[in-house]
N, CA, C and O atoms as a GROMACS GRO file, in nm:
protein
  248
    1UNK      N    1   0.084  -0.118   0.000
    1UNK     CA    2   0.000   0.000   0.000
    1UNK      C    3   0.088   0.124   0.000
    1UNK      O    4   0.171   0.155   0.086
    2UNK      N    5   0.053   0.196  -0.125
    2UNK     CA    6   0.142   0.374  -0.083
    2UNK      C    7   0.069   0.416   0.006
    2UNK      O    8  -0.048   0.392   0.033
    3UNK      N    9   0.192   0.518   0.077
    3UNK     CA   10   0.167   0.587   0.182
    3UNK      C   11   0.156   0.674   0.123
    3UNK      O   12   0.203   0.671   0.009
    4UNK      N   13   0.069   0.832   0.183
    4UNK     CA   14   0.100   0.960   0.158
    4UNK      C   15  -0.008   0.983   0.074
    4UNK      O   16  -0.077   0.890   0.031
    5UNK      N   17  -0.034   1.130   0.039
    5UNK     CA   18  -0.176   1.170  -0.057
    5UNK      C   19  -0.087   1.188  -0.151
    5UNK      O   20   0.031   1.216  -0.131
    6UNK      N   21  -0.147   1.170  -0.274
    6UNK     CA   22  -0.135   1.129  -0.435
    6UNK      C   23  -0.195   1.297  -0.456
    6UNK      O   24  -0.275   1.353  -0.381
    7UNK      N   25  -0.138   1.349  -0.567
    7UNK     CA   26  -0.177   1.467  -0.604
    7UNK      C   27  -0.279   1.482  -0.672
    7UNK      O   28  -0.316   1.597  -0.699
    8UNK      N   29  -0.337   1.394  -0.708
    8UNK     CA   30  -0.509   1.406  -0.741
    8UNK      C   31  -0.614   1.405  -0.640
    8UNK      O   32  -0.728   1.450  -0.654
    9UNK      N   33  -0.556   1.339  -0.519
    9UNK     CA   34  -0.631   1.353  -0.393
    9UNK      C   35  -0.579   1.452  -0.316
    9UNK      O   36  -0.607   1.440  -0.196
   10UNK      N   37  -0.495   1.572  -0.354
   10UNK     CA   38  -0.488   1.675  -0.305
   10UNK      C   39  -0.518   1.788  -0.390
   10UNK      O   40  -0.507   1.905  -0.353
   11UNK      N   41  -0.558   1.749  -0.511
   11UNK     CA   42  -0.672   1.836  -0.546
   11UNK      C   43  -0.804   1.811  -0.545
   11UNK      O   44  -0.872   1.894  -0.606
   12UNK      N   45  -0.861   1.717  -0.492
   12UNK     CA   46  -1.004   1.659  -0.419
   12UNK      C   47  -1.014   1.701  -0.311
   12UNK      O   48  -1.100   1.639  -0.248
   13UNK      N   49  -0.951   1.808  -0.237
   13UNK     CA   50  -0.942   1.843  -0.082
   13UNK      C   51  -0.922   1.755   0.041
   13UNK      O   52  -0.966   1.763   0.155
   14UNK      N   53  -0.844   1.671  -0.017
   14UNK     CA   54  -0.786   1.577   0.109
   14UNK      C   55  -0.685   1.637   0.152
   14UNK      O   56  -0.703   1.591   0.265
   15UNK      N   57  -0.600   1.696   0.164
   15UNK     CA   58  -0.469   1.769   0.140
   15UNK      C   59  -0.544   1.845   0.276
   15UNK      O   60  -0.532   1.816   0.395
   16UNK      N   61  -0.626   1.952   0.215
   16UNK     CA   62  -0.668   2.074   0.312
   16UNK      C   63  -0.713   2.001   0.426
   16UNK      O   64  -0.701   2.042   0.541
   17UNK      N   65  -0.778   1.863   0.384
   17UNK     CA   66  -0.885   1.817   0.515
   17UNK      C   67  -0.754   1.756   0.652
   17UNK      O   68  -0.747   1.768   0.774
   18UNK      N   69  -0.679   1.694   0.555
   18UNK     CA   70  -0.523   1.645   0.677
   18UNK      C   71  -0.454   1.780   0.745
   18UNK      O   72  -0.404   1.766   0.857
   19UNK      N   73  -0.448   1.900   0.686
   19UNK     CA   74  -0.370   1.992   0.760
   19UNK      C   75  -0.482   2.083   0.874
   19UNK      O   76  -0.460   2.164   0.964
   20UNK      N   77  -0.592   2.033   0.823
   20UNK     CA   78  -0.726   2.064   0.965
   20UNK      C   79  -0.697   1.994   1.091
   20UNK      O   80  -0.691   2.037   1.206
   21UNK      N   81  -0.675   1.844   1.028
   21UNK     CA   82  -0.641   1.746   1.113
   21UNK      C   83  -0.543   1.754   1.200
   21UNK      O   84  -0.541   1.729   1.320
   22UNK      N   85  -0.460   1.791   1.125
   22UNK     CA   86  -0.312   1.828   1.204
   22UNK      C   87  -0.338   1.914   1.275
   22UNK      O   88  -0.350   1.892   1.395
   23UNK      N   89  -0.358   2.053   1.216
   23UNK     CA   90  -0.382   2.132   1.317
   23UNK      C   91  -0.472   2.124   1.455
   23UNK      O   92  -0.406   2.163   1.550
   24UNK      N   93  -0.582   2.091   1.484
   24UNK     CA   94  -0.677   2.052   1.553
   24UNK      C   95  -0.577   1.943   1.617
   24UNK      O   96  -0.593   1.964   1.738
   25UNK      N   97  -0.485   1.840   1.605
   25UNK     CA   98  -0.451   1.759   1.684
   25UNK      C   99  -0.296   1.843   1.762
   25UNK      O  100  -0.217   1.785   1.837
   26UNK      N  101  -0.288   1.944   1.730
   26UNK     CA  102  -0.163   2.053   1.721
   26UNK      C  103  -0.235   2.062   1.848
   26UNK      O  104  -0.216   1.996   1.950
   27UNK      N  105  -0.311   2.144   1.828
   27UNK     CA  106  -0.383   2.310   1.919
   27UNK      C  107  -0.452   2.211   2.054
   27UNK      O  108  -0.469   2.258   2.167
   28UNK      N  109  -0.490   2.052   2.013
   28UNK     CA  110  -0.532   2.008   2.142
   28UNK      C  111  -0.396   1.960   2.246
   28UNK      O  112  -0.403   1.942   2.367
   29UNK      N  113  -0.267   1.946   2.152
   29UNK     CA  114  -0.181   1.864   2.255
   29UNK      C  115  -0.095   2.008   2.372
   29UNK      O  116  -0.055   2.013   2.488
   30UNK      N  117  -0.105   2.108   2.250
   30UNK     CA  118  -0.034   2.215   2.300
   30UNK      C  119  -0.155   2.278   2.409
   30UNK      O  120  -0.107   2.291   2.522
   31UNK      N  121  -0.307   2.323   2.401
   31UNK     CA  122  -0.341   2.326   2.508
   31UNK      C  123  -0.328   2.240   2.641
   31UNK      O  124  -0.321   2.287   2.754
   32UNK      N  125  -0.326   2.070   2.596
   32UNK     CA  126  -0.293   2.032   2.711
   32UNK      C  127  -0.160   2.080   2.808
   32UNK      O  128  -0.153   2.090   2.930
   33UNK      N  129  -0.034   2.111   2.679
   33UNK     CA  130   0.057   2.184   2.770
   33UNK      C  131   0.079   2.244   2.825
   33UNK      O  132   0.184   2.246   2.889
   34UNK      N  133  -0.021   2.333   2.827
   34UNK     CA  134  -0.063   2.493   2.886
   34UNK      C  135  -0.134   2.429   2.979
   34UNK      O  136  -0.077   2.432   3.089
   35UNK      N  137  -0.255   2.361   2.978
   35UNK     CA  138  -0.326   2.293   3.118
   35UNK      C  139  -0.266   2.231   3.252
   35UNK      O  140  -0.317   2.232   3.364
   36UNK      N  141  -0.140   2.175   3.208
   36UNK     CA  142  -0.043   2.130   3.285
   36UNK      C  143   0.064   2.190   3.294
   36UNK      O  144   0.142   2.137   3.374
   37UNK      N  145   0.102   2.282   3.242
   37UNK     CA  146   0.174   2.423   3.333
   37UNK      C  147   0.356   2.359   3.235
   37UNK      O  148   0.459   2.407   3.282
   38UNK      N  149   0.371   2.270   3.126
   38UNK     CA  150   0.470   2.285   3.099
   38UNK      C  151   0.467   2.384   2.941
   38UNK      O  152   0.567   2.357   2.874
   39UNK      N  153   0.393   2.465   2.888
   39UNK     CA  154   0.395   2.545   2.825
   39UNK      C  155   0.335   2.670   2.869
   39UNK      O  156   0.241   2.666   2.948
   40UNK      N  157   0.390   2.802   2.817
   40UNK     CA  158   0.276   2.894   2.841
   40UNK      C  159   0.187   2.942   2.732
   40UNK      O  160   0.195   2.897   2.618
   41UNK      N  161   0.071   3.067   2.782
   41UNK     CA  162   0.008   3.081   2.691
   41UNK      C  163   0.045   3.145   2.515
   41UNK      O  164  -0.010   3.141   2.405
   42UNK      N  165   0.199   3.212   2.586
   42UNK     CA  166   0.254   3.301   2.478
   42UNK      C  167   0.336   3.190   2.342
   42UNK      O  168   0.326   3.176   2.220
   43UNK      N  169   0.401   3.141   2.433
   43UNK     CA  170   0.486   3.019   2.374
   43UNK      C  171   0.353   2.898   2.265
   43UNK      O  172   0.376   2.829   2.166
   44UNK      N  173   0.282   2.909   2.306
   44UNK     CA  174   0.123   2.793   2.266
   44UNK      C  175   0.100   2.891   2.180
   44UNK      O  176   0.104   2.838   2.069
   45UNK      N  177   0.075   3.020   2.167
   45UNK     CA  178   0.034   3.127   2.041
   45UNK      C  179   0.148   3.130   1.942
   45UNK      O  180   0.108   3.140   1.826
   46UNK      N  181   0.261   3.125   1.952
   46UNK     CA  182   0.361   3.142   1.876
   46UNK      C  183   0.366   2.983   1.801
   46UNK      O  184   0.414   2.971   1.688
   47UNK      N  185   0.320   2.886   1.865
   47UNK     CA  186   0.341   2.769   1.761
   47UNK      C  187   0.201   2.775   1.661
   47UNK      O  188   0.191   2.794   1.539
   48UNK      N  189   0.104   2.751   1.761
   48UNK     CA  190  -0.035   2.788   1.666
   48UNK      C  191   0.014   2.851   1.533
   48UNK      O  192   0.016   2.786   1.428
   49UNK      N  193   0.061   3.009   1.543
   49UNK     CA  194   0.063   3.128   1.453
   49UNK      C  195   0.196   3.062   1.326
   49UNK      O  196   0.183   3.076   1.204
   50UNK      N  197   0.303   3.000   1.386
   50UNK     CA  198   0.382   2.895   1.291
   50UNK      C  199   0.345   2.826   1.214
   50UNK      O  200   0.403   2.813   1.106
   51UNK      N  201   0.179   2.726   1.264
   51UNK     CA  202   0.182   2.648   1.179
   51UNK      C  203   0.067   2.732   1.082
   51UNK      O  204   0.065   2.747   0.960
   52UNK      N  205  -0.012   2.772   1.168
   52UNK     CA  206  -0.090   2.889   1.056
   52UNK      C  207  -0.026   2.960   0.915
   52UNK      O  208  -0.064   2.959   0.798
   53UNK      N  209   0.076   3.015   0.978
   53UNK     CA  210   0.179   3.084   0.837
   53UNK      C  211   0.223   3.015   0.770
   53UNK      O  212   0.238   3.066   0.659
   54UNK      N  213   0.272   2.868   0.779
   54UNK     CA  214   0.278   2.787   0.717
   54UNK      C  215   0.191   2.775   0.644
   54UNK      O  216   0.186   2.844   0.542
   55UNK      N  217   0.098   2.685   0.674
   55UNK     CA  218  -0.029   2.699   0.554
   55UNK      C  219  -0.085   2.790   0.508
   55UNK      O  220  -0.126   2.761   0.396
   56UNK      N  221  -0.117   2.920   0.546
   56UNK     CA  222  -0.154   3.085   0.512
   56UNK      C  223  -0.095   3.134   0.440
   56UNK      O  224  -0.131   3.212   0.353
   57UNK      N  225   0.024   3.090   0.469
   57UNK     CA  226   0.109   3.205   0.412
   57UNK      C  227   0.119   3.355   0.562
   57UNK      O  228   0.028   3.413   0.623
   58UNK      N  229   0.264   3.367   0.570
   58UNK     CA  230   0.261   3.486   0.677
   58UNK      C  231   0.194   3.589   0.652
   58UNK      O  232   0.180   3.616   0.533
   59UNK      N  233   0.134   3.673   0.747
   59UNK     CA  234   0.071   3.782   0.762
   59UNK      C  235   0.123   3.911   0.708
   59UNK      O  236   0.244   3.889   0.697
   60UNK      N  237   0.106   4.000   0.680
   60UNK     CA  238   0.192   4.136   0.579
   60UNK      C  239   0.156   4.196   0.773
   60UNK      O  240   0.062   4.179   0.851
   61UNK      N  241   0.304   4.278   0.780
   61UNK     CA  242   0.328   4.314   0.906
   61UNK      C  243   0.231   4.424   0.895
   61UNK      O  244   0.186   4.475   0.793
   62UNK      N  245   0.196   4.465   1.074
   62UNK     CA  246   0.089   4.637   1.017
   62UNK      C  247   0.159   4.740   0.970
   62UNK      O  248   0.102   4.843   0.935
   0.00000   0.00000   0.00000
C-alpha cells in the first residue's frame, strides 16, 4: 500500500482536510501543555501562529 496523498487527492481536498487534522490535533496537545503548566500561553500562540503561516502564508506586518 502507498503511503501519503497522491496529487489528485490533493486536489479533491484531502490535502486541506489532513492539515485541519493536524492542526486541531496541534492546538489540542499544546493546550494540554498549557493545562499542565509545561507550556505557556505566549509560547502555545507562537506555535499555533507557525503552523498557521505555514499553511496561510505569513501575515503582511501592520
Amino acid at each position: 500500500m502507498k503511503s501519503g496523498i497522491s496529487r489528485s487527492a490533493a486536489d479533491a481536498g484531502l490535502l486541506r482536510h489532513a492539515e485541519a487534522v493536524g492542526l486541531l490535533a496541534v492546538s489540542a496537545g499544546i493546550g494540554t501543555s498549557v493545562l499542565v503548566g509545561r507550556r505557556d500561553a505566549d509560547s502555545a500562540t507562537a506555535v499555533l501562529a507557525c503552523h498557521l503561516d505555514r499553511i496561510f502564508g505569513a501575515a503582511d506586518p501592520p
